[in-house]
MIZA-159162 format. One record per residue: residue number from 1; residue in one letter; x, y, z of N, C-alpha, C in turn. Coordinates in steps of 0.2 Angstrom, whole numbers, plus 5000, padded with zeros to 4 digits. Layout:
REM residues N
<pt num="NUM" residuo="A" n_px="X" n_py="Y" n_pz="Z" ca_px="X" ca_py="Y" ca_pz="Z" c_px="X" c_py="Y" c_pz="Z"/>
...
REM end
This chain:
REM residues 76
<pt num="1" residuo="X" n_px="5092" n_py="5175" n_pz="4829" ca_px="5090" ca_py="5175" ca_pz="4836" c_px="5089" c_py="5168" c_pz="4838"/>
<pt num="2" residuo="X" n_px="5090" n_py="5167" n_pz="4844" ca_px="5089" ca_py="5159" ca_pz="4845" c_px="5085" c_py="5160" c_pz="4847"/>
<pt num="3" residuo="X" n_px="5081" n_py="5152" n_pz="4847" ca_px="5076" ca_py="5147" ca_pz="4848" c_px="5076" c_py="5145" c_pz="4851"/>
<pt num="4" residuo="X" n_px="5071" n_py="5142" n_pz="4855" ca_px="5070" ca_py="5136" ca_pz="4861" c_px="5067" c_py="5131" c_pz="4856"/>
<pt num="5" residuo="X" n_px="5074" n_py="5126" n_pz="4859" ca_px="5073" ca_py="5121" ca_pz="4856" c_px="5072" c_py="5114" c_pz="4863"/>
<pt num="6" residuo="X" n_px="5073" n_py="5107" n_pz="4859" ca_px="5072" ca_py="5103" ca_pz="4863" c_px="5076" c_py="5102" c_pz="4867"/>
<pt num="7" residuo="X" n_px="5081" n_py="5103" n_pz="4864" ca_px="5089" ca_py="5102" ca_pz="4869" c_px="5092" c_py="5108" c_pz="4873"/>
<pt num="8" residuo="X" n_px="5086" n_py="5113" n_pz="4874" ca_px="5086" ca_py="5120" ca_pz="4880" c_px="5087" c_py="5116" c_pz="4886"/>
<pt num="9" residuo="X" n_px="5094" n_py="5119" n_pz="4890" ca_px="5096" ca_py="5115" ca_pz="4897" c_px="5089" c_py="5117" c_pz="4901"/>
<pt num="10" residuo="X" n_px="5085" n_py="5113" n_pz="4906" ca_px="5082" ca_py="5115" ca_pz="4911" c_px="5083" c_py="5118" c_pz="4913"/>
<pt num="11" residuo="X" n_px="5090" n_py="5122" n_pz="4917" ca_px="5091" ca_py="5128" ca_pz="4920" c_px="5089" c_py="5136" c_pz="4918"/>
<pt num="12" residuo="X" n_px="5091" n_py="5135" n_pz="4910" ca_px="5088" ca_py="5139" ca_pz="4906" c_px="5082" c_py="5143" c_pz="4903"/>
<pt num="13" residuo="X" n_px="5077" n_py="5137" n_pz="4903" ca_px="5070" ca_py="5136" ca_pz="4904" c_px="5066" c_py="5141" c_pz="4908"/>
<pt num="14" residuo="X" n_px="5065" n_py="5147" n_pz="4904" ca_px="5059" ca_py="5152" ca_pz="4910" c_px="5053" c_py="5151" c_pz="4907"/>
<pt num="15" residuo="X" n_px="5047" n_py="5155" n_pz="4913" ca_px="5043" ca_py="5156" ca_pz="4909" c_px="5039" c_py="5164" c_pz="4907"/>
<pt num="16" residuo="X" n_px="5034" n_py="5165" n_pz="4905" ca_px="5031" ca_py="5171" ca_pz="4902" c_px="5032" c_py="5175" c_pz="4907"/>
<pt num="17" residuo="X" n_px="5031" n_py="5174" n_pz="4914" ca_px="5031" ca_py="5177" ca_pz="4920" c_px="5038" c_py="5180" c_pz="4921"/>
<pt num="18" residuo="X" n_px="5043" n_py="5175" n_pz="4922" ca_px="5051" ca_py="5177" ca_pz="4924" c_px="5055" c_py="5181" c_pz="4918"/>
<pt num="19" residuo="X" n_px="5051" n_py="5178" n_pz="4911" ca_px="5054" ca_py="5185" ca_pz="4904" c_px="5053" c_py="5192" c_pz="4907"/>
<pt num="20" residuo="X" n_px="5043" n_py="5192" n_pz="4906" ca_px="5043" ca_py="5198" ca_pz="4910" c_px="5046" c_py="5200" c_pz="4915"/>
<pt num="21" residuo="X" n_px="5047" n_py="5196" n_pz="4919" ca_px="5050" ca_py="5202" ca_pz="4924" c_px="5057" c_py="5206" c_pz="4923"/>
<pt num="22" residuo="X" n_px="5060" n_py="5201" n_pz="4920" ca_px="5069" ca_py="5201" ca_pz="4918" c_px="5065" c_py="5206" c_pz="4911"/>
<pt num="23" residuo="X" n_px="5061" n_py="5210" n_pz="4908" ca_px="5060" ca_py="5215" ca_pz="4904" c_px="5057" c_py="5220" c_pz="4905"/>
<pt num="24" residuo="X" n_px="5055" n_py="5221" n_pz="4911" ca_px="5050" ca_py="5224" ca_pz="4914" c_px="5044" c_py="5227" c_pz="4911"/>
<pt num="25" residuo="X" n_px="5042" n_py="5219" n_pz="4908" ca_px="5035" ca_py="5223" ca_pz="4905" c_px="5031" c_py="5216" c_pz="4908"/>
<pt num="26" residuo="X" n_px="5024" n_py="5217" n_pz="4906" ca_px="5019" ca_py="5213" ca_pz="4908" c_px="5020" c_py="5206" c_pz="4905"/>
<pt num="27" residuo="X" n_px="5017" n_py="5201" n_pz="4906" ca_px="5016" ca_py="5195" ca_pz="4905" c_px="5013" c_py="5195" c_pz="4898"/>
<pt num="28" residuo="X" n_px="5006" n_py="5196" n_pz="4898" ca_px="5002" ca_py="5197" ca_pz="4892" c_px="5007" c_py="5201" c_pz="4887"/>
<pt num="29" residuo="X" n_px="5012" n_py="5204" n_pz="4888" ca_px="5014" ca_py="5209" ca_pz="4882" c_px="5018" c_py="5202" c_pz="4880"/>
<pt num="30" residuo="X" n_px="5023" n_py="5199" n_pz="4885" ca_px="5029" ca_py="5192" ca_pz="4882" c_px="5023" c_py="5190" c_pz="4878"/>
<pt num="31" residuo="X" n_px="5017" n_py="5187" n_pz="4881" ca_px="5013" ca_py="5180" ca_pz="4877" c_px="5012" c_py="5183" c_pz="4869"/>
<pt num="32" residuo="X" n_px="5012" n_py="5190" n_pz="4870" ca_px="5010" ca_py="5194" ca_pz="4861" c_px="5017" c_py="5194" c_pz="4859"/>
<pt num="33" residuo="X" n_px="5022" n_py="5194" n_pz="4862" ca_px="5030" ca_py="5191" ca_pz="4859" c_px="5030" c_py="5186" c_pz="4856"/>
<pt num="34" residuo="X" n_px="5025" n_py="5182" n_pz="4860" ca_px="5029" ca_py="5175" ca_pz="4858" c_px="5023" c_py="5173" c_pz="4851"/>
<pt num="35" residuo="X" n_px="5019" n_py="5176" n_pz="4852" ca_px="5014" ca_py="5176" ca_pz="4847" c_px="5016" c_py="5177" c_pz="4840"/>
<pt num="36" residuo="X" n_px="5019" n_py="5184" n_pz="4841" ca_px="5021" ca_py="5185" ca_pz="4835" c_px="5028" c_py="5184" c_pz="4831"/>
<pt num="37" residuo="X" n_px="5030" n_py="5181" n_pz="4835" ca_px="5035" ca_py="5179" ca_pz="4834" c_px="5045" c_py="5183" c_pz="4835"/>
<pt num="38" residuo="X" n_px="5041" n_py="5188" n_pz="4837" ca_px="5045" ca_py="5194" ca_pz="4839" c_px="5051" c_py="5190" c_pz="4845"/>
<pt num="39" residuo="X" n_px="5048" n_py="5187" n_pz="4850" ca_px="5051" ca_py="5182" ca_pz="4854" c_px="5051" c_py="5175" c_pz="4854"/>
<pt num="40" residuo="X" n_px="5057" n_py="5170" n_pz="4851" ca_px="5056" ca_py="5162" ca_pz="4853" c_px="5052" c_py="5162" c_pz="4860"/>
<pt num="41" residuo="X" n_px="5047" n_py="5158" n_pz="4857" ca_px="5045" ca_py="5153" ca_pz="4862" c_px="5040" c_py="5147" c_pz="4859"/>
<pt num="42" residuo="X" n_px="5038" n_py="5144" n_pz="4867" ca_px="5035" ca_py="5136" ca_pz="4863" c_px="5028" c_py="5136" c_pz="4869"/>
<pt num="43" residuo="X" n_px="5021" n_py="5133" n_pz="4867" ca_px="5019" ca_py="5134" ca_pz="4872" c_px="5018" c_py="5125" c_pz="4875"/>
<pt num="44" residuo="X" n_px="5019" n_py="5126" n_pz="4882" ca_px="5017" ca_py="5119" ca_pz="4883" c_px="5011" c_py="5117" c_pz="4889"/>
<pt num="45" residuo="X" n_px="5006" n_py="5115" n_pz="4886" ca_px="5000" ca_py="5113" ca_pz="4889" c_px="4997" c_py="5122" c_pz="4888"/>
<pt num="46" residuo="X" n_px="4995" n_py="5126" n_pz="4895" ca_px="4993" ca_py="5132" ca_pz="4896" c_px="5001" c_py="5137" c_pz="4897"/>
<pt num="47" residuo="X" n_px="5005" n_py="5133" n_pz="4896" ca_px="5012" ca_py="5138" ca_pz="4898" c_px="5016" c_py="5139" c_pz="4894"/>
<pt num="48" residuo="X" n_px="5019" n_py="5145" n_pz="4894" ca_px="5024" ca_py="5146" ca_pz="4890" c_px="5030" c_py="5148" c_pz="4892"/>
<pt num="49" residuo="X" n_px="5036" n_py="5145" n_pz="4888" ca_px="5042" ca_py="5145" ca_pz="4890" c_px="5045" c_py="5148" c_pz="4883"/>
<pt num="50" residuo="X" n_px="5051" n_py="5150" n_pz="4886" ca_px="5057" ca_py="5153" ca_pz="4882" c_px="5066" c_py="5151" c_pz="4883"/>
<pt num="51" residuo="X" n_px="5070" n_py="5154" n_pz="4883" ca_px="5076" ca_py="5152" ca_pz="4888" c_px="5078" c_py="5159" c_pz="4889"/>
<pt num="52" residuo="X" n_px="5082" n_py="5162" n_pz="4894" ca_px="5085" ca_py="5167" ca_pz="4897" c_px="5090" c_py="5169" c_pz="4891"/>
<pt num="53" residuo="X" n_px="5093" n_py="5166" n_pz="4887" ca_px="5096" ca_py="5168" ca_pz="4883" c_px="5092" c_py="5170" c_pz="4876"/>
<pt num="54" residuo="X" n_px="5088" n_py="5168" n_pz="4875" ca_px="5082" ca_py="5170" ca_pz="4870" c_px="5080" c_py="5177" c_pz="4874"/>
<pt num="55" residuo="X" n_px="5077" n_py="5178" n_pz="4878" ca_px="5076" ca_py="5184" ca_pz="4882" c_px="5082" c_py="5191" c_pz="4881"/>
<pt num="56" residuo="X" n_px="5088" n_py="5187" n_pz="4884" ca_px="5094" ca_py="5194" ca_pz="4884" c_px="5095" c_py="5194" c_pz="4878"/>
<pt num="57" residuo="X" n_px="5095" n_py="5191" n_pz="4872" ca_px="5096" ca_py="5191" ca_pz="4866" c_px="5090" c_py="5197" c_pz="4863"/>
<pt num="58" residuo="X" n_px="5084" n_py="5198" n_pz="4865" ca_px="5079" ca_py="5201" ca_pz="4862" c_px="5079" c_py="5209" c_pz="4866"/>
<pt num="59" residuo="X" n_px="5081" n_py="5206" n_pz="4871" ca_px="5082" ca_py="5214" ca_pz="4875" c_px="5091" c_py="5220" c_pz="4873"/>
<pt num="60" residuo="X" n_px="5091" n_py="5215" n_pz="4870" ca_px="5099" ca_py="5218" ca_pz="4868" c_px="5096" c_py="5222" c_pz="4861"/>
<pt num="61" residuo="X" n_px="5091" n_py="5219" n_pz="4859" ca_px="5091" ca_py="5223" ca_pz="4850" c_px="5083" c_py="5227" c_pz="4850"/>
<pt num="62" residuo="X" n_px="5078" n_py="5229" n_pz="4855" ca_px="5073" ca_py="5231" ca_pz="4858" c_px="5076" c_py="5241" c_pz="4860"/>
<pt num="63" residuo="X" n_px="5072" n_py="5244" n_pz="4858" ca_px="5075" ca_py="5250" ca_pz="4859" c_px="5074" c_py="5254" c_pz="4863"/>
<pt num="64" residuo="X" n_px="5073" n_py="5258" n_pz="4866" ca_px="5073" ca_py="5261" ca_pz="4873" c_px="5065" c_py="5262" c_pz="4875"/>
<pt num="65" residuo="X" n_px="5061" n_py="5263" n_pz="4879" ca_px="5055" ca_py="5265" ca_pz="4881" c_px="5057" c_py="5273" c_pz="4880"/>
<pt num="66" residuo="X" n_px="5048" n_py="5273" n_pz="4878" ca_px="5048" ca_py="5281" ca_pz="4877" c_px="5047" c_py="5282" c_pz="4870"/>
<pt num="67" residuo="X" n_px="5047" n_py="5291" n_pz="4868" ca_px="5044" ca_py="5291" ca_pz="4863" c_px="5053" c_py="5290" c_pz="4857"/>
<pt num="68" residuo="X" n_px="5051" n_py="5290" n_pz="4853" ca_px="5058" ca_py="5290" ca_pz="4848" c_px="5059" c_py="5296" c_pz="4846"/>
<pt num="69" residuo="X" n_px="5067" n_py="5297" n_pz="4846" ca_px="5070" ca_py="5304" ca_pz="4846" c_px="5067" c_py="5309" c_pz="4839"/>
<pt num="70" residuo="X" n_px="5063" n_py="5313" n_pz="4839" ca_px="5063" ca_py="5317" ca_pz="4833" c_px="5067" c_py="5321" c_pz="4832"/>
<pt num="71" residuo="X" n_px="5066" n_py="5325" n_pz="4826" ca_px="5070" ca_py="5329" ca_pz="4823" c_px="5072" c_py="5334" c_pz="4827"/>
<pt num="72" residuo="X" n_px="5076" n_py="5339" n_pz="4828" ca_px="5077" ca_py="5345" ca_pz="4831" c_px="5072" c_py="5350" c_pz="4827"/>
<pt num="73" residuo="X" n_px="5070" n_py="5354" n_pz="4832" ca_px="5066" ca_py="5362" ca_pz="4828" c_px="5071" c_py="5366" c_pz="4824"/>
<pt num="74" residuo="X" n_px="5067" n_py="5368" n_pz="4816" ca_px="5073" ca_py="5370" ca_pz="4814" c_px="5072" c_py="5381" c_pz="4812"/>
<pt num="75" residuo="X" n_px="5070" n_py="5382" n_pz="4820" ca_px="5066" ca_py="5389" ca_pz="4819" c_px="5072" c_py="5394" c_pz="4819"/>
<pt num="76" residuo="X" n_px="5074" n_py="5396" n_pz="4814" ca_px="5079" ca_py="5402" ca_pz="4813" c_px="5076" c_py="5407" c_pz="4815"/>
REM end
């Protein structure tokens, strides 16, 4: 997965606010990504950033909302 690193173009450069929205989930859920490590990111000062392609790359391997497919009923 990439990293944001130092040499992340400025254009690139989002913050916790703009991930989320581009994920559609809340703010606080990115800052527990980035916490965990689930999401690159880097904090600076009160803010946190990431890159757009650190985001599309994470929403590419994130699995669908909702419950996970169970098994079929196997009532004969």
């Amino acid at each position: 997965m990439e990293r944001v690193t130092d040499d992340a173009r400025l254009e690139d450069v989002i913050d916790a606010a703009q991930a989320a929205a581009m994920l559609g989930v809340t703010r606080q859920h990115v800052v527990h990504l980035f916490k965990t490590g689930r999401l690159p990111g880097k904090r600076l000062t009160a803010t946190w950033v990431t890159t757009r392609q650190a985001v599309e790359a994470y929403e590419r391997t994130r699995r669908p909302p909702g419950r996970p497919p169970g098994r079929p009923n196997d009532k004969s």
